[in-house]
N, C-alpha and C positions, 0 to 999 in steps of 0.2 A: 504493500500500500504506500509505506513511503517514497519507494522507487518510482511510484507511479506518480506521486506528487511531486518527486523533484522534478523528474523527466519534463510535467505538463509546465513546471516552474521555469525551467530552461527553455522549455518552447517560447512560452512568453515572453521570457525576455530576448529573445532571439527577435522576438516577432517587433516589441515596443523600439528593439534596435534596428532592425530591418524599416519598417514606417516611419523610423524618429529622422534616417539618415535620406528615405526616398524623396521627401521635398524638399530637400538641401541643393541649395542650389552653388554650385561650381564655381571656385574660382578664378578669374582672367588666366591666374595662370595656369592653375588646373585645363583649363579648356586648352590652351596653346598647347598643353606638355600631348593630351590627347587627339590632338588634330598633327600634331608632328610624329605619333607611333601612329595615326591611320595613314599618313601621309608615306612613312617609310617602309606602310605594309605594301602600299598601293604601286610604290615604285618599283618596290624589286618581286611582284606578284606576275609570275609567267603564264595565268591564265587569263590575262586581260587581253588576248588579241586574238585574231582567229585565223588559223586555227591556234590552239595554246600553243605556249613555246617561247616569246618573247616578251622581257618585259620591259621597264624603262632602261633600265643596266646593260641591254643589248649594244645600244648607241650613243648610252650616258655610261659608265662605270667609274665607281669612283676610284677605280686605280687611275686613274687617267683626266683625274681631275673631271668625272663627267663628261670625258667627249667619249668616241669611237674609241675601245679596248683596243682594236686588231690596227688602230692606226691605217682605216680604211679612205680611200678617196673621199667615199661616199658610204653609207652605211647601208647594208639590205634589209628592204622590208623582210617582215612573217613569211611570204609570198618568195620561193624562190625565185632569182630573178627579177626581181621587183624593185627597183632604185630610186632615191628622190635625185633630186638632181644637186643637190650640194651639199657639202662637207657638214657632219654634226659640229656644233659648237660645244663648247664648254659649257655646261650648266653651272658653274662653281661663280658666285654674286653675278646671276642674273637680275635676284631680288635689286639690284641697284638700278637697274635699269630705268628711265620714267619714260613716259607714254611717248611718244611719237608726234612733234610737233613741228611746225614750222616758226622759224624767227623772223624779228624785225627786217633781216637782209632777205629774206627768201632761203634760208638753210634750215634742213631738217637733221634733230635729233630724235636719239629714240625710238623707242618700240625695239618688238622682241623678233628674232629672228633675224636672218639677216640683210632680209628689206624691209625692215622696220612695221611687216602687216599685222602684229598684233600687239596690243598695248599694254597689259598686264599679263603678270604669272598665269591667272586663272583663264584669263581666255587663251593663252596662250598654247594652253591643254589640249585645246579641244581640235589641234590639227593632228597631231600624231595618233589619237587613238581610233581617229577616221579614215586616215589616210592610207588608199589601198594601197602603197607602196612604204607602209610603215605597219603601223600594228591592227590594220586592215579589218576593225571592229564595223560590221553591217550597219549599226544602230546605236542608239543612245541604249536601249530598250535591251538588247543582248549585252554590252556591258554593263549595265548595272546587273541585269540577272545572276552574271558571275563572281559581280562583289555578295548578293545576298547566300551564295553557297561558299562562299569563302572563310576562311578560321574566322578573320577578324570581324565577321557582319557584327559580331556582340560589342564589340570595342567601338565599330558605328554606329551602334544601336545607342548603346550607353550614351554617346557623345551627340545624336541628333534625333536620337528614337527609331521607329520603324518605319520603312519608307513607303512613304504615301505617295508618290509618282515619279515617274521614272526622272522627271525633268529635276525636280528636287533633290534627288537623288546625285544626278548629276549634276550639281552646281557642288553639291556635300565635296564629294570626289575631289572636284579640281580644287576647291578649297584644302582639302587637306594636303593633297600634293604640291597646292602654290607653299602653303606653311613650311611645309619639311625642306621645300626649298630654299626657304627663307633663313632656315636655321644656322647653326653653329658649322655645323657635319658640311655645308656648303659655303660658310663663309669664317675662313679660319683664320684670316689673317696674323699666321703665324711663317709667312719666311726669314730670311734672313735680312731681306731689306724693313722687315717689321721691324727687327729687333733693333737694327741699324738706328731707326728712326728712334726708337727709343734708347738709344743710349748702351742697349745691352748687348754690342755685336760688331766690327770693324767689319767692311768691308777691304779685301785684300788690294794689293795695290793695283792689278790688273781690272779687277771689278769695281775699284774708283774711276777708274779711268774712263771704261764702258760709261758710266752715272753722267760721267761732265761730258763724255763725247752726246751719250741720250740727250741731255738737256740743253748741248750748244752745239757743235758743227752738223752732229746729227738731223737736229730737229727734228727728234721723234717725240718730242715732248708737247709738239704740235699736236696734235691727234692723242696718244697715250700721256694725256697727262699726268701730271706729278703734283699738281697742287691740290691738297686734300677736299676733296666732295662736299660742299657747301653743309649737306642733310648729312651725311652719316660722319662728317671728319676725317674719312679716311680715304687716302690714295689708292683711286679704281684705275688708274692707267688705261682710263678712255673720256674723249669728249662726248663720245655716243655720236658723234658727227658720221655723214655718209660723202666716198670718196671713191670714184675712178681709178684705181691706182697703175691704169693699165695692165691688167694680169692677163696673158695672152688665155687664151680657149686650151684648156686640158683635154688633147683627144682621148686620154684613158680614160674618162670619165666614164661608168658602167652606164649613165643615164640614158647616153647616145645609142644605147643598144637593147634598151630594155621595150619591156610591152610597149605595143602602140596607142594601147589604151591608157597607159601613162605618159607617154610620148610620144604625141602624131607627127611631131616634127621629127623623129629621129634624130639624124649625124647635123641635118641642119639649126635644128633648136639652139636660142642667141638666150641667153641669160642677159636681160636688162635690170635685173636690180629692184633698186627703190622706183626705179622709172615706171615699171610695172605695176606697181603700188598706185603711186601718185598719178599714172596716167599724165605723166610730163618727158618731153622728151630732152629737158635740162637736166635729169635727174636718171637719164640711164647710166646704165654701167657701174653705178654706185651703191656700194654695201656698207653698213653702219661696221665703225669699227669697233672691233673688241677689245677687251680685256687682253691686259698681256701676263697679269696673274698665272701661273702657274703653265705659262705656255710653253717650258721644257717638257709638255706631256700630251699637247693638243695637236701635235701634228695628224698630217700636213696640211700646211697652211693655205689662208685663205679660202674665198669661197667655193670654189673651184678645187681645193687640193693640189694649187698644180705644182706648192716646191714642198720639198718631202725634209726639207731642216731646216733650220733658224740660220745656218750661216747663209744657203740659199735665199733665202729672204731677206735677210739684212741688206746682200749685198745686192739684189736686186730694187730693192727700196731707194737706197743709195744712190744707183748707178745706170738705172733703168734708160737714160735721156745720155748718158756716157756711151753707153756700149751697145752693142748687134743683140736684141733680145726678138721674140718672136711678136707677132704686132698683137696688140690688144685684141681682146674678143670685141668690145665696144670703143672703137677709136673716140668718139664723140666724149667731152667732160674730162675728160685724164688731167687729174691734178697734177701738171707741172709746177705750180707755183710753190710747195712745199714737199713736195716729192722728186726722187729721179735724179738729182744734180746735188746730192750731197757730196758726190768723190772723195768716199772713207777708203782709207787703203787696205790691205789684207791685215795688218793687224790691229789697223781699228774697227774692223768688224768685228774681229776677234775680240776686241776689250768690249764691245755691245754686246756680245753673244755672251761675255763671263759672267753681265751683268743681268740680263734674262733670266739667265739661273736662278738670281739670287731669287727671284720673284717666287719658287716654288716652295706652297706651304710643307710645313711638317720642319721645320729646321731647329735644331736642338743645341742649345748656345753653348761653345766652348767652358 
């Protein structure tokens, strides 16, 4: 008898603890800490595309600082044989990015991708999980069905309750994937030029050198800034501006050869850029520049892929208007005014390329 009375005693208070805790409502930080574990479920969940098999990690990985693992031109959809047609970018502080806008002069910054067509994190989602030549999802309606059979529906359940239509559903999604983005695990600002800055780290004599070549003969500090971000304080080594920079047409590109349903134009398909966006033809050939964050990992560069190292690129940066390169995909727009004619010699590329390095998180101070 008394067993039976503690037992119903413990149910009770199970129960007044169970209802005491159910209208308790979360907080700010509580909700962020669980929208960046749905977030981090959602990214590396290999059954969100159809057929299953890939998930965001395929063409983001974070060994690679978020770009392409395999250091691929271009990255293959779910879809053997399926290619988009330019280079993954780095996900690692995209959160920095802001919308896509035009200025006082007529110049655009901004926006995500690399002609700036979409303007935040969350919308920014919703090309890849459609995209027949990415992770090739039929419908809004078939991916969410896959998150509701997945471990973590309880973890979304918990965080936004049960889902009452598909479309709400889908906003939950990218919302938790924009967050995780957002996070620490994506923006580490922990290289050696971190530490630099703060006092906790010399750069080596050679890697000075690269810094004041960056900041003067070079003028790569035109575009990849160095003076700290207005909003977060910290140096993103991008103006988020869009530039020509003449990069000739990469015939390896898998794109040129993939379905015709992703490419009617085949080997002639012209990559115009921002122009295609903006629907201006002052603005072809132009892609927003990146981040140079952790770019000893994001090869190969540019949109296109077409040089496969940083000395490659440097020097072509440099010297492009100096020497015999192959001619632009889009002649029209090629920023020569701050590209092209820097004439860095071989070993001051070499001191730029020492100093690239430094940019890559994970550095653990002497």
């Amino acid at each position: 008898m008394f067993r039976s009375i503690a037992i119903l005693l413990l149910l009770c208070t199970s129960l007044v603890v169970l209802l005491s805790s159910f209208g308790q409502k979360k907080t700010p930080q509580e909700i962020a800490e669980l929208k960046n574990e749905l977030g981090r479920q959602l990214f590396f969940d290999k059954a969100l595309s159809q057929p299953n098999g890939q998930s965001c990690t395929v063409c983001h990985a974070p060994k690679t600082a978020f770009s392409d693992p395999n250091h691929a031109i271009v990255s293959e959809g779910m879809v053997d044989g399926a290619f988009v047609n330019r280079n993954s970018q780095s996900l690692a502080y995209v959160s920095f990015i802001p919308p896509l806008e035009k200025d006082a002069l007529g110049e655009y910054h901004g926006g995500l991708f690399w002609d700036g067509r979409s303007s935040s994190l969350t919308h920014q989602l919703s090309g890849p999980f459609f995209n027949v030549a990415e992770m090739n999802n039929s419908d809004t309606t078939s991916l969410v069905s896959e998150v509701k059979s997945a471990p973590y529906y309880s973890l979304y359940k918990k965080l936004y309750g049960r889902i009452r239509s598909d479309e709400d559903a889908y906003d939950h999604i990218c919302e938790a994937l924009a967050t995780f983005e957002s996070s620490p695990m994506f923006n580490e600002f922990s290289s050696k030029y971190d530490f630099y800055l703060e006092g906790k780290a010399m750069l080596s004599e050679i890697e000075m050198q690269g810094l004041q070549l960056f900041e003067g003969k070079g003028r790569c500090n035109s575009c990849h800034t160095t003076t700290p971000d207005s909003r977060s304080g910290k140096v993103l080594f991008s103006n988020y501006g869009y530039y020509n920079l003449g990069i000739p047409r990469n015939g390896n590109n898998p794109y040129y050869t993939t379905f015709a349903s992703i490419n009617a134009q085949g080997s002639q398909a012209i990559d115009l850029g921002l122009g295609s966006v903006v629907n201006d033809v002052q603005q072809y050939g132009k892609f927003r520049v990146p981040t140079l964050r952790n770019v000893q990992y994001t090869g190969p560069y540019f949109h296109n892929g077409y040089y496969a190292t940083l000395k490659e690129t440097v020097h072509f940066i440099a010297n492009r208007d100096a020497e015999e390169f192959e001619s632009p995909e889009v002649s029209e727009n090629v920023a020569r005014q701050i590209t092209g004619s820097a004439h860095l010699t071989n070993n001051e590329e070499d001191a730029i390329v020492a100093f690239l390095l430094c940019l890559s998180d994970g550095y653990v101070a002497q």
